[in-house]
Steps between C-alpha positions, in 0.01 A plus 500: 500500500809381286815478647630775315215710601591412897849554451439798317262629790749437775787679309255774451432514861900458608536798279224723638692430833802598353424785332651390184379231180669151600549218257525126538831480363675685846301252698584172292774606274446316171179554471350784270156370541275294792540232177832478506506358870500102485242344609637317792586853633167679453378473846792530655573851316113607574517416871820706536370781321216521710665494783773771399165706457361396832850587639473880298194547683575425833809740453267806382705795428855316495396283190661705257827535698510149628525281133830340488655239657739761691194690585320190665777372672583849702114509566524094650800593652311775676181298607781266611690745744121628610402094554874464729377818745161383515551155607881546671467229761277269300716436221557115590113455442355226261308698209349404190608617147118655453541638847829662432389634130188629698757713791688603167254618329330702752864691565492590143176612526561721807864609286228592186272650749752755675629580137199660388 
């Protein structure tokens, strides 16, 4: 598969999620066309696009509402003040950055899950 053609595919799949057509160009402004990104960037820009989709999916129903940067950060800022009642007391623990995206994303999930 090209590039274009897996760009092309994940923005296809972001927009399914979204329940509207997406383009490149709100993702990487600039850039009309997969093409257009330089080459240095190409697997930077596919990695983040398929994890925005991952992201999409894990958030179910909510992926439509939750698209813009204002949007995310009130859903963080959520899984954030779920995270501080959880673990209250514990807050002074050592945690890893995967272990802490991991206890973040499984808030948002719950979040998506109760949204339904």
């Amino acid at each position: 598969m090209s590039y274009r053609d897996e760009v092309n595919a994940v923005l296809a799949r972001i927009g399914r999620r979204r329940g509207r057509e997406v383009t490149l160009q709100e993702y990487e402004p600039g850039c009309r066309d997969a093409e257009d990104v330089p080459e240095r960037q190409r697997d930077a820009l596919l990695r983040a696009l398929q994890r925005e989709d991952a992201a999409l999916a894990l958030m179910l129903g909510m992926a439509a509402e939750s698209v813009t940067l204002a949007d995310k950060m009130v859903l963080y800022e959520r899984a954030l003040a779920m995270i501080r009642e959880e673990y209250g007391l514990q807050m002074g623990r050592l945690v890893t950055f995967a272990r802490f995206k991991a206890m973040i994303a499984k808030e948002i999930e719950k979040i998506a899950k109760a949204g339904r």
